[in-house]
C-alpha positions as CSV (number, residue, x, y, z in Angstrom):
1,X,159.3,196.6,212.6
2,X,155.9,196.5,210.9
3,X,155.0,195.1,207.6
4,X,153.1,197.5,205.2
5,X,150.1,195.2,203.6
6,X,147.2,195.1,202.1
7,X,146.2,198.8,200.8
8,X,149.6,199.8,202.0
9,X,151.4,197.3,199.4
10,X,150.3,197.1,196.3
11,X,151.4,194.7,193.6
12,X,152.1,196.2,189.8
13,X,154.2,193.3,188.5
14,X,152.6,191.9,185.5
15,X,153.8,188.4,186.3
16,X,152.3,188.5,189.6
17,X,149.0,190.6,188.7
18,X,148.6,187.4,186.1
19,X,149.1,184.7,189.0
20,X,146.9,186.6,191.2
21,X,144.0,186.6,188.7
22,X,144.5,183.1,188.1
23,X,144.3,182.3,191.8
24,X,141.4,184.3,192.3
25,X,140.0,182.4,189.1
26,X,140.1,179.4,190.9
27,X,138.8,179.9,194.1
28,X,135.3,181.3,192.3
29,X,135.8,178.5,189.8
30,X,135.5,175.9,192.6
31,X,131.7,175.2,193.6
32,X,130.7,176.1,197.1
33,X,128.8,172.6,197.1
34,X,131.5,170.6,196.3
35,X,134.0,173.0,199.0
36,X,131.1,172.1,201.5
37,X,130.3,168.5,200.9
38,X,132.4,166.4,203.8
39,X,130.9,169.4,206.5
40,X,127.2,168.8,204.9
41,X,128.0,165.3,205.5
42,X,128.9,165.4,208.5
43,X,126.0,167.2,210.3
44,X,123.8,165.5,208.0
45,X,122.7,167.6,205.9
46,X,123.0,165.8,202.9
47,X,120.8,163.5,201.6
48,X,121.7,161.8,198.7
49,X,122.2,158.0,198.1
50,X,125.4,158.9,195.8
51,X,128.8,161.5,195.7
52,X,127.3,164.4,193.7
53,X,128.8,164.7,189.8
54,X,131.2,166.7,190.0
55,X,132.3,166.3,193.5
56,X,135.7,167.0,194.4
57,X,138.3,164.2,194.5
58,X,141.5,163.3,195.7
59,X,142.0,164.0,199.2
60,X,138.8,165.9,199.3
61,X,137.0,161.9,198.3
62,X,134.6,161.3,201.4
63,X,136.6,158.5,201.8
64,X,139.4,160.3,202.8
65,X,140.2,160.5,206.1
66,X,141.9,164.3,205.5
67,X,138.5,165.4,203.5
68,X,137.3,168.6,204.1
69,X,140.8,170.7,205.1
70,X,140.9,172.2,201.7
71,X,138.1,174.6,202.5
72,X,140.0,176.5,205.2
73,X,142.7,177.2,203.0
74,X,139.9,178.4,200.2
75,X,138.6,180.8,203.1
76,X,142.0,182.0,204.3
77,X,143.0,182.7,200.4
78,X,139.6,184.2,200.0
79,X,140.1,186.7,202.7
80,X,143.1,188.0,202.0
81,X,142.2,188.5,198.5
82,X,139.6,190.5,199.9
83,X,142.0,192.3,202.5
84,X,144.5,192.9,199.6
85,X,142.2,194.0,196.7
86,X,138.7,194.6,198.3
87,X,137.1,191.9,195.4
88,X,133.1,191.8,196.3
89,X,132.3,188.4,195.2
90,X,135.4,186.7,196.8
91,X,133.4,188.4,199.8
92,X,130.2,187.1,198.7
93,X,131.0,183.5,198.4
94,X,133.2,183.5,201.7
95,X,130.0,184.8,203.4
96,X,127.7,182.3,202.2
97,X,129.8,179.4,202.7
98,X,130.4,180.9,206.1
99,X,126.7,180.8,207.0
100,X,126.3,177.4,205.7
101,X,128.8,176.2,208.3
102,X,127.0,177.7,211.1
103,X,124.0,175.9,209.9
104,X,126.2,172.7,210.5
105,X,127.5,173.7,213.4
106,X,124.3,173.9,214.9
107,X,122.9,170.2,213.4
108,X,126.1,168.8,215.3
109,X,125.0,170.3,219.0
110,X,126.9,173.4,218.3
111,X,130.6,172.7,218.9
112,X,132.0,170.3,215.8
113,X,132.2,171.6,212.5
114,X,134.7,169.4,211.6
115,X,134.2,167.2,208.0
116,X,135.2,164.4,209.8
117,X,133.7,162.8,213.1
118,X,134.6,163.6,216.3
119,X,136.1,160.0,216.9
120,X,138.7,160.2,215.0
121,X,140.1,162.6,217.9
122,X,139.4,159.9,220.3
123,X,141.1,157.5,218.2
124,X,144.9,159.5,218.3
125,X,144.2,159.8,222.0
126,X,144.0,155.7,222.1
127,X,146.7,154.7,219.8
128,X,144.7,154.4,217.0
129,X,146.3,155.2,213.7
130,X,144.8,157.7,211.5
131,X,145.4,160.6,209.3
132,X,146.3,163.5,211.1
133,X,143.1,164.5,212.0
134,X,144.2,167.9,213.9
135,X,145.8,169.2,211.2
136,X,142.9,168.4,208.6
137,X,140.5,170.1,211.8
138,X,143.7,173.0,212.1
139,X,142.6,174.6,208.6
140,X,139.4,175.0,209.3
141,X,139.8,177.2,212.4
142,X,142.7,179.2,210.4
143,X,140.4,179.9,207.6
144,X,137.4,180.9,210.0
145,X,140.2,183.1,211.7
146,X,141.0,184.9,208.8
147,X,137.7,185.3,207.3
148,X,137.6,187.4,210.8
149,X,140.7,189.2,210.7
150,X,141.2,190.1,207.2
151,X,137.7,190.1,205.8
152,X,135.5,191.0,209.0
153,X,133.4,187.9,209.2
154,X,132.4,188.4,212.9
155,X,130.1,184.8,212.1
156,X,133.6,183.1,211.4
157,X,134.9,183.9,214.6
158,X,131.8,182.7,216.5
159,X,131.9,179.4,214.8
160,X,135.5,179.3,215.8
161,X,135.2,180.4,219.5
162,X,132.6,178.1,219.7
163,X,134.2,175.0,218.0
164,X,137.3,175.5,220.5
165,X,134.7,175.0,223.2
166,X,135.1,171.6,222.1
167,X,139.0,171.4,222.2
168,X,139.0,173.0,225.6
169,X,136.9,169.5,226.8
170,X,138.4,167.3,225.4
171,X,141.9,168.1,225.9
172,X,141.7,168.5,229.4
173,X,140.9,165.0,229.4
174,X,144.8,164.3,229.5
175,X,147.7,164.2,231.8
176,X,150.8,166.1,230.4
177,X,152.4,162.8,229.2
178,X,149.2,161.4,227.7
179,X,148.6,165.2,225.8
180,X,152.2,164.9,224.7
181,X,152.2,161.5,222.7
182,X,148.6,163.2,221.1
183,X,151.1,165.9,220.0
184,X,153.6,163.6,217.8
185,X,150.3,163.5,215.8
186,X,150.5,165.5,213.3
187,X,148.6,169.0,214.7
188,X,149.4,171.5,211.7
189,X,148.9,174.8,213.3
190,X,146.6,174.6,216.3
191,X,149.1,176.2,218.6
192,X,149.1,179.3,215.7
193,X,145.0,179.7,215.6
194,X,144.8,179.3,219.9
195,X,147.5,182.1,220.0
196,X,145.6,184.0,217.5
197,X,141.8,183.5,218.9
198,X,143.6,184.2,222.7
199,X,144.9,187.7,221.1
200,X,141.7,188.5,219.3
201,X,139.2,187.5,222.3
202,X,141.6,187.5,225.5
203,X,139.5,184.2,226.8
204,X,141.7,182.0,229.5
205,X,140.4,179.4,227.9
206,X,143.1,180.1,225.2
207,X,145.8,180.4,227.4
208,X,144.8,177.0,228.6
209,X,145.1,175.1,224.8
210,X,148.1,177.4,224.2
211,X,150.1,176.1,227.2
212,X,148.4,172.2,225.9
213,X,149.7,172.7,222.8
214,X,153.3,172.9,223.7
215,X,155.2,170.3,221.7
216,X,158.3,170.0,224.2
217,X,159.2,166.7,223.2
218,X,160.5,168.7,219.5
219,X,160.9,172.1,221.6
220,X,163.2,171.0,224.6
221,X,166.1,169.2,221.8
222,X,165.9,172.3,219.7
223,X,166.7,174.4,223.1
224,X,169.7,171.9,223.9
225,X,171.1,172.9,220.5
226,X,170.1,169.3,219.5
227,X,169.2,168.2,215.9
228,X,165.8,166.4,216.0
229,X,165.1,167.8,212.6
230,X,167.2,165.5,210.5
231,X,164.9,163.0,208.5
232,X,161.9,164.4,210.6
233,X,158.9,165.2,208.7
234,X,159.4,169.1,207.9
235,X,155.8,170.4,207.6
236,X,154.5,168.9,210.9
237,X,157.1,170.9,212.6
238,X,157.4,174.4,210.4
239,X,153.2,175.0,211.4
240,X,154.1,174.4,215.4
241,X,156.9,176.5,215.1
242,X,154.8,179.1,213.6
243,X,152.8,178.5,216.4
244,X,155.5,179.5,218.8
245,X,156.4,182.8,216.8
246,X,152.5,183.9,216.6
247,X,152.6,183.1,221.1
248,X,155.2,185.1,221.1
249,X,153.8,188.7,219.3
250,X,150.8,187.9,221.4
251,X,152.5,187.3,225.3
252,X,155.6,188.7,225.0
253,X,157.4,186.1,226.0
254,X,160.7,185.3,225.3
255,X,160.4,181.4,225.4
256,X,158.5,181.8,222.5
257,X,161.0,183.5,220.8
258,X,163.8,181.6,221.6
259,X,162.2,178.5,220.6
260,X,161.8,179.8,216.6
261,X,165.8,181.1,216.1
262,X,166.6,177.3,217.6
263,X,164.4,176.1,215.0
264,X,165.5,178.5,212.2
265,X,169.1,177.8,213.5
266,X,168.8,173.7,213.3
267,X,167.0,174.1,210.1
268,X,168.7,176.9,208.0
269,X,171.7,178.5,209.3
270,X,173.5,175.1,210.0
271,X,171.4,172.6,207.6
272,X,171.9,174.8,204.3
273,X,169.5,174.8,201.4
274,X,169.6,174.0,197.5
275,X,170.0,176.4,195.3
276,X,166.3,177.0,195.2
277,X,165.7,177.6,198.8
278,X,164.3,174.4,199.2
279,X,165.4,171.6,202.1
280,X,163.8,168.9,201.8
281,X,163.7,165.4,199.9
282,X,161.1,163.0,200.2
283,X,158.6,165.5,202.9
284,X,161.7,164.9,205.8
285,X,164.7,167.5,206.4
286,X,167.8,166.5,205.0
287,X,170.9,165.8,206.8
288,X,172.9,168.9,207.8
289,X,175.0,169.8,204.8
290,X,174.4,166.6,203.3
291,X,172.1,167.0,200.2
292,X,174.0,165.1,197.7
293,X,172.2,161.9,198.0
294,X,168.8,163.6,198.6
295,X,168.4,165.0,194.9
296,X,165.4,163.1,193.6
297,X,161.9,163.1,192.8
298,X,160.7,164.6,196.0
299,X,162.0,168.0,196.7
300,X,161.3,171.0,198.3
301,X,157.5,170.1,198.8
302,X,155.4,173.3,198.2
303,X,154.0,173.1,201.4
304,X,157.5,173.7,203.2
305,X,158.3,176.2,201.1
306,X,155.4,178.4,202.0
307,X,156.1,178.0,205.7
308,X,159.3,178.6,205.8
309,X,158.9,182.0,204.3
310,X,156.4,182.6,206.5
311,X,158.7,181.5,209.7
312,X,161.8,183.8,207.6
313,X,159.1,186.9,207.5
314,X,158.1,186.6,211.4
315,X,162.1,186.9,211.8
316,X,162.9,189.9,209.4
317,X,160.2,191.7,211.4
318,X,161.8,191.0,214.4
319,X,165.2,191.0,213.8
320,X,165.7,193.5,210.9
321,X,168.3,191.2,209.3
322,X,167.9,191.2,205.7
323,X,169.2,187.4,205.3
324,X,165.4,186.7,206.1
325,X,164.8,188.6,203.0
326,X,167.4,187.0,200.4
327,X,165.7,183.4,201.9
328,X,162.4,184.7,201.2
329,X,163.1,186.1,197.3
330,X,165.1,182.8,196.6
331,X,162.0,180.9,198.0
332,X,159.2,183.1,195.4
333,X,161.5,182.6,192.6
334,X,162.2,178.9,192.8
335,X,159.4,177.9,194.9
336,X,156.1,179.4,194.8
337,X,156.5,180.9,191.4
338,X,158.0,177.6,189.8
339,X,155.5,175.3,191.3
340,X,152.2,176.9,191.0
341,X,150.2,178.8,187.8
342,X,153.0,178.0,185.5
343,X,151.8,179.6,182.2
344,X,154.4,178.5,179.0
345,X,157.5,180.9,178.1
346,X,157.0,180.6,174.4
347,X,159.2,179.6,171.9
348,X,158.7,180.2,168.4
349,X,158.5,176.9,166.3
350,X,159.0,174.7,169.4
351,X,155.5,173.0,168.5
352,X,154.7,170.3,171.0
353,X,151.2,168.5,172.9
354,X,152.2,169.7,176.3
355,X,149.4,171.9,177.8
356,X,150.3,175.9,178.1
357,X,149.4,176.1,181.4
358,X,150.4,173.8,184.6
359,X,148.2,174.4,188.1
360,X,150.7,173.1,191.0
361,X,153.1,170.8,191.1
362,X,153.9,169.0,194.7
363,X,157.3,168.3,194.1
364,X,160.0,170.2,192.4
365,X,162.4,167.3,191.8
366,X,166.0,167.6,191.4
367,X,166.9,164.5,190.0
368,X,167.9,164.7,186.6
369,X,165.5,163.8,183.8
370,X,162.8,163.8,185.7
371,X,159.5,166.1,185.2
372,X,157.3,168.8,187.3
373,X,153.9,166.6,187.8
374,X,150.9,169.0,187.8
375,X,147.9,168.5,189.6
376,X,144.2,168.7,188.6
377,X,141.8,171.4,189.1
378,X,139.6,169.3,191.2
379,X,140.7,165.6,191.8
380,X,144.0,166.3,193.6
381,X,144.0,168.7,196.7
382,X,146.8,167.6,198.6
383,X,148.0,169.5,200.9
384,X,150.1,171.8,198.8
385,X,146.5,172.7,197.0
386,X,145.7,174.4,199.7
387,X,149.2,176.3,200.2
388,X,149.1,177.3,197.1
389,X,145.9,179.3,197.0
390,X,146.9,181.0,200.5
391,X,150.6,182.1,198.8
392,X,148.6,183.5,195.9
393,X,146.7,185.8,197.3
394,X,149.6,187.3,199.2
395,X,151.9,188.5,196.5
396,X,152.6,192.1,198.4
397,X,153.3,190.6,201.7
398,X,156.9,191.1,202.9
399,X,157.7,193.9,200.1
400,X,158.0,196.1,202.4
401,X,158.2,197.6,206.6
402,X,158.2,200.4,208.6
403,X,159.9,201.3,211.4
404,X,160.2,205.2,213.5
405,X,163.2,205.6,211.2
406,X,161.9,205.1,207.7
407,X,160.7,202.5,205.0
408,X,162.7,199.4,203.7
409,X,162.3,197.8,200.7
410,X,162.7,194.2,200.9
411,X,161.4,192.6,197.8
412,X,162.2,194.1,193.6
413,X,159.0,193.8,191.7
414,X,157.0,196.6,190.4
415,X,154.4,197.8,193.2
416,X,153.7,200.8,195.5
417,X,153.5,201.1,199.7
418,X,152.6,204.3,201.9
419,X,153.1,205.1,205.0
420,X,153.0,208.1,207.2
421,X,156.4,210.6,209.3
422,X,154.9,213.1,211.4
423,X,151.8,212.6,210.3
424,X,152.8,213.4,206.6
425,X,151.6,211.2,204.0
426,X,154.2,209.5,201.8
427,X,153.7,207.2,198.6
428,X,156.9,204.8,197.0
429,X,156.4,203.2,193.6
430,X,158.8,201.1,192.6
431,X,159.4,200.1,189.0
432,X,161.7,198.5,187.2
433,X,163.6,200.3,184.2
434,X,164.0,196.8,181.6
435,X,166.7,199.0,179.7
436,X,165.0,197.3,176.5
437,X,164.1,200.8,175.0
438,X,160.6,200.2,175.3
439,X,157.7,199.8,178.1
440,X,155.8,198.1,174.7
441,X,155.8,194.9,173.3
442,X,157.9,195.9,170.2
443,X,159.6,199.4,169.9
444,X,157.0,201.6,170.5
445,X,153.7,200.0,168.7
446,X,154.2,197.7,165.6
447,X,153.5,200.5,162.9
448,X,155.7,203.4,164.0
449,X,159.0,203.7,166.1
450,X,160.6,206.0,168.4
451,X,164.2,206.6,168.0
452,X,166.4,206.6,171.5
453,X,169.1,206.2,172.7
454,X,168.8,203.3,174.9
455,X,168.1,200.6,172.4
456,X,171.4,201.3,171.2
457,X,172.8,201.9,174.1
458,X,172.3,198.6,175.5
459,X,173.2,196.3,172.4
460,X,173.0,193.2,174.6
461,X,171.0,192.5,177.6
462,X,172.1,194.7,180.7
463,X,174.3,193.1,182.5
464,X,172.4,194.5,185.8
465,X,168.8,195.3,187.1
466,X,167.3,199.0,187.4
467,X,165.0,199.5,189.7
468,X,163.6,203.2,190.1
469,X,161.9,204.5,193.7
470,X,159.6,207.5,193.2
471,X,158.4,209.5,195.5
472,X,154.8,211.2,196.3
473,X,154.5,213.9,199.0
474,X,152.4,216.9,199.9
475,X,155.4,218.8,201.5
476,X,158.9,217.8,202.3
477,X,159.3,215.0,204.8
478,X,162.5,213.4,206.6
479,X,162.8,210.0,206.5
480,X,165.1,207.1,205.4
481,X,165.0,204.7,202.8
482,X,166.8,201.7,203.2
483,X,167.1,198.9,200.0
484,X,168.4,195.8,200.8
485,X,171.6,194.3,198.5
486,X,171.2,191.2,197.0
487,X,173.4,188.6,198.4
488,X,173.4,187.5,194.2
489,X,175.3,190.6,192.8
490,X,177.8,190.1,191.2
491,X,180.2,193.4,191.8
492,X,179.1,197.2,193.9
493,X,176.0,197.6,193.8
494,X,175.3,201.3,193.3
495,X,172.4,203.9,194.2
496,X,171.3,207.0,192.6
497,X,169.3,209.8,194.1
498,X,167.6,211.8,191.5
499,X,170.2,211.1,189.1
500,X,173.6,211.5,191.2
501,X,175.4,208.9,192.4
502,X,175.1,208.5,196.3
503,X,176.6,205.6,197.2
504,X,178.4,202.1,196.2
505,X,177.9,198.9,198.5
506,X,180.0,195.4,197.4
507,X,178.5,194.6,201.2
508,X,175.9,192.2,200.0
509,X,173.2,191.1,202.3
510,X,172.9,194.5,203.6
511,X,170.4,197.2,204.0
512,X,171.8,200.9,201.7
513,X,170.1,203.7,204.0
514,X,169.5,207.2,202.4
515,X,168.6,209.7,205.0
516,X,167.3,212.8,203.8
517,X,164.4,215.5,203.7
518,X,162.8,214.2,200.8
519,X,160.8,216.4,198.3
520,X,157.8,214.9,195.5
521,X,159.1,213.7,192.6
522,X,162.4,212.2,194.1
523,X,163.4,209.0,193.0
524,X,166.0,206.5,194.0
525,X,167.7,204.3,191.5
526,X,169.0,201.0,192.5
527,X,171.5,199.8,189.9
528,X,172.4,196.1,190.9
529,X,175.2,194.3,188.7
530,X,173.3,190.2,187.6
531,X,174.7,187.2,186.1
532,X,175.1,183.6,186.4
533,X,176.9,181.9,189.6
534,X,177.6,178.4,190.4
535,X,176.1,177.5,193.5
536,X,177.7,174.2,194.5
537,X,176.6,171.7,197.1
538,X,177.5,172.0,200.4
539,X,178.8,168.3,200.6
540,X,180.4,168.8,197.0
541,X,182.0,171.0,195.4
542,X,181.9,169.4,191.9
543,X,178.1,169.5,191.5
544,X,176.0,172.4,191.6
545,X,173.5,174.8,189.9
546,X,173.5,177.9,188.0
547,X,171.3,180.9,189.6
548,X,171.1,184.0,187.4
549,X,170.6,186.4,190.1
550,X,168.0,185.3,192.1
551,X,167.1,182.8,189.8
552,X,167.8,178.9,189.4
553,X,168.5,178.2,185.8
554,X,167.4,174.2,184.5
555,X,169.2,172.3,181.8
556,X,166.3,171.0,178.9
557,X,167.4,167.2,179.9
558,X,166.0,164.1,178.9
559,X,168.8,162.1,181.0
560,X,171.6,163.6,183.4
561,X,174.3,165.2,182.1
562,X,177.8,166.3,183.4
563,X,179.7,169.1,182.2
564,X,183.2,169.4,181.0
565,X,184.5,173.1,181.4
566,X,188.0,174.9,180.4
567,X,188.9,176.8,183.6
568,X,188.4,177.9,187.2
569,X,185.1,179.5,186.6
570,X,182.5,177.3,186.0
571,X,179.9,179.9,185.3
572,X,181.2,181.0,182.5
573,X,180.0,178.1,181.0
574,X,176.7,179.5,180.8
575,X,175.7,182.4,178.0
576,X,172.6,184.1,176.9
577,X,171.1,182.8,174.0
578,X,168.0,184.3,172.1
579,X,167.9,187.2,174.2
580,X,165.6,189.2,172.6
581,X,161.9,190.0,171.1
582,X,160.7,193.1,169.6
583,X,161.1,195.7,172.7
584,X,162.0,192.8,175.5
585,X,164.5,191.3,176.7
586,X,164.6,187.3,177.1
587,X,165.7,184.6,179.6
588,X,166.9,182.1,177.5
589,X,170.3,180.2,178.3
590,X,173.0,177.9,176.8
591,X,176.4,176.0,177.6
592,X,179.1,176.8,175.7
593,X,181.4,173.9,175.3
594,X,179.3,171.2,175.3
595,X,178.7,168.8,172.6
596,X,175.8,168.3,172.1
597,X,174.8,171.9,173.8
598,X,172.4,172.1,177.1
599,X,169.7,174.6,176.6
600,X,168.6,176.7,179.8
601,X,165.6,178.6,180.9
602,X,164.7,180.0,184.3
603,X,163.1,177.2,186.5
604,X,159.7,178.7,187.0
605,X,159.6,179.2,182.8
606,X,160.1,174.7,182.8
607,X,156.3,172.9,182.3
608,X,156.2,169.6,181.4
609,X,159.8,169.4,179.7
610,X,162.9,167.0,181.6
611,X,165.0,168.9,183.1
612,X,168.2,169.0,185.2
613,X,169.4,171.5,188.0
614,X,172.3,169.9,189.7
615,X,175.4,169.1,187.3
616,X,178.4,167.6,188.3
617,X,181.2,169.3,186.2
618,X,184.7,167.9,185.8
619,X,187.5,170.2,184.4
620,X,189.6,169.3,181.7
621,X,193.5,169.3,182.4
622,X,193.4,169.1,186.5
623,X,192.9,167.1,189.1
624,X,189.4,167.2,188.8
625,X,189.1,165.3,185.6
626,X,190.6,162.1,187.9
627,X,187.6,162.6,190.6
């Protein structure tokens, strides 16, 4: 199956149009200087006799001994910025930064370009603690990779080919066993960039560092159905895993392969996730099934969440099951979106000194009480910093693929893909019908009104999502369209084709295929029944969260509460609340029989406010109220 990108996917949804721009705000915003300090450094070609004002900070301080990594994740996001939306000065500044490390290149003998010094490599092969050094050197090589792939930087890839010059020695110092204990230092993604510079230059060289780079002391468990996941470190693993998915598109072989779904398998199918999507407390994977006592301040690290989406994309395309997908939308709902570019859901006469705006938070705790803690522009750049810029700048990946058979639709935000059956051009735009009445901020403009009949038909808000499929042909053209259903709905899903019903599906986690010879104009209507569920705990059943469709809902909390509900089903202890403005509809949420009453709001719509996700609920009148 092939994923439609780039010009074949583009993104429409105002939310994430406004996210993208901010992104892209922020990687011009950031000096080129300051991104290229540590390298300058490092070849010497710096010459001050102080840190320049202004320098970047954090883990970027030339103290540091991660400094530096930041700029391959600016050059990744950079090119596929460029890929998706062809911006020139993105272009521009990747280009010139990209000469200036070739200029660095060459002052350090023409291998390193690494903003750290080449001991530190030496020092992991001797014992010698330090930070990680192949996974700061890792980003790099990925940025200068995609500066080749997506934005045609042929200068990135020399520097790259060359720098691995300097891998290929040095590695080859080792026997197997002393290469291996190199390994359990953190390596990020070095087995990903040798299997993607071995596909894009066919050198043996790269066969050689692919083969090094085996981890088979995590590998070998995983194929014994083992668990050597549990309190391990999640993102050291995730990026080598990667690695083995990316070997395996370029060899064809099916070690490869089999390695990721005994990952995937150890880490998802029999470990669970939160509500969110997220797995992990404290950096580490929790214990299978066990994530009551790992609710705290250090959740679902951005980082992880960005990978794993990444590992549950590489799977759809190769498996076609759609549970990929549902992992992937709970993932951008609760993860990417809630951490990153927050921007305030405004409440009329809820003055307060809390900024508008929030950049990235590491962490997205799920301990009660506690707060999202943003970063800084330029005196954090932890690792998630650099996450964060790369998942921005991707909004339309994973929307949706092609196969012989016909186009799916993974992913339900406004955008547009095209493709091609029998050499027959074909355009889908997808768009969702908010039933509000109005496309407009108020009914129609704030001095005159339409009359319709859909304000008053929908009183309240819908209790489902509409999302329409149009589509643009020269002629008439067989295919099929296939919509994936929401493991979230709440009853049948149903699908309209130009205004007829077609079909019904209560089979959630399932593609609906319509096969037909389609004419222009078409359109597809996907009705899909929302509301609020209680998602408990896998290791208990009296705490959980409330998702509204895809959607984790937070509690405004300034300390943990528990709720006290009236029957079996806990959800309906959740209502709307404040549900509309002019010609929208609103995501605002409230308990019912609570005293004093719990406000709600959609996770990615909390800034700087306590919160709580997790509630444990008793029952009045049963056995539960004695637990």
């Amino acid at each position: 199956m092939k994923e439609l990108k780039g010009s074949q996917a583009i993104v429409r949804d105002g939310e994430l149009l406004r996210r993208r721009a901010a992104n892209r705000a922020y990687l011009m915003k950031l000096d080129s200087d300051h991104l290229l300090f540590n390298y300058r450094l490092e070849a010497g070609r710096y010459a001050g006799r102080g840190i320049p004002e202004g320098a970047h900070g954090g883990w970027e301080s030339p103290v540091c001994q991660l400094r530096g990594h930041f700029l391959g994740h600016w050059l990744s996001a950079a090119a596929i910025h460029y890929f998706e939306t062809g911006d020139p000065e993105l272009k521009v500044k990747s280009d010139l930064i990209i000469d200036e490390l070739a200029e660095c290149q060459k002052d350090n003998g023409g291998r390193w370009i690494g903003p750290i010094p080449e001991k530190y490599l030496h020092w992991i092969a001797n014992g010698k603690s330090i930070w990680a050094p192949q996974y700061n050197l890792h980003k790099l090589l990925m940025g200068l990779v995609d500066a080749y792939l997506y934005a045609g930087n042929r200068k990135a890839l020399e520097i790259a080919d060359a720098f691995a010059e300097w891998f290929a020695e040095w590695s080859g110092r080792f026997s197997r066993e002393q290469f291996d204990d190199i390994l359990d230092v953190e390596t990020g993604g070095m087995l990903e960039v040798w299997a993607d510079l071995l596909q894009i230059t066919g050198e043996d060289k790269f066969k050689t560092l692919l083969e090094r780079y085996v981890r088979s002391r995590l590998f070998d468990p995983l194929l014994e159905g083992k668990d050597p996941l549990t309190n391990m470190h999640a993102n050291t693993t995730i990026p080598e895993v990667l690695g083995c998915a990316r070997a395996y598109e370029v060899t064809g072989e099916a070690r490869w392969l089999e390695i990721v779904k005994a990952y995937w398998n150890c880490a998802v199918t029999e470990r669970g996730y939160l509500a969110t999507g997220g797995q992990t407390a404290g950096e580490v994977w929790m214990p299978k099934r066990k994530m009551k006592a790992r609710l705290g301040d250090k959740n679902q690290e951005h980082c992880t969440v960005y990978n794993m989406i990444r590992l549950a994309e590489f799977l759809f395309r190769h498996s076609g099951d759609p549970a990929y997908a549902q992992y992937i939308e709970y993932n951008l709902y609760n993860g990417i979106m809630a951490q990153a570019y927050y921007q305030e859901y405004p409440l009329t006469g809820s003055k307060h000194e809390h900024p508008s705006t929030g950049l990235l938070t590491y962490f997205l705790p799920m301990k009660a009480g506690l707060r999202k803690e943003w970063s800084t522009e330029t005196d954090s750049f932890f690792c998630c910093h650099g996450t964060m810029v790369q998942a921005n700048a991707s909004w339309s990946r994973g929307f949706y693929y092609l196969d012989e058979d016909g186009i799916f639709a993974c992913q339900y935000f406004d955008s547009e893909t095209t493709a091609s059956f029998g050499g027959d051009p074909v355009r889908i735009i997808q768009s969702q019908d908010r039933l509000s009445g109005s496309m407009l901020d108020s009914s129609n403009t704030a001095g005159y009104q339409d009359l319709n009949e859909t304000t008053a038909r929908y009183e309240n808000r819908p209790p489902y999502r509409k999302h329409d499929f149009v589509i643009r042909l020269s002629g008439p053209s067989a295919f099929t369209f296939h919509c994936r259903i929401p493991e979230w709905i709440q009853s049948e899903a149903l699908v309209y084709v130009n205004g007829t019903l077609h079909g019904k599906s209560s089979d959630s986690g399932r593609f609906y295929s319509v096969h037909r010879t389609w004419k222009d104009g078409d359109t597809i209507s996907l009705i899909l029944p929302i509301g609020v569920r209680f998602i408990p705990l896998p290791d208990d059943e009296n705490i959980g969260a409330f998702r509204y469709g895809p959607e984790v809902l937070a509690g405004v909390c300034e300390a943990e509460r528990m709720l006290y509900v009236e029957n079996e089903d806990i959800a309906s202890e959740i209502e709307a609340e404040n549900e509309r403005e002019w010609g929208s509809w609103r995501f605002f949420f409230r308990t019912v029989n609570q005293d004093p009453g719990i406000s709600l709001r959609r996770i990615r719509d909390i800034g700087y406010e306590p919160y709580q996700i997790y509630f444990q609920v008793k029952r009045a009148g049963s056995k539960w109220r004695n637990k």
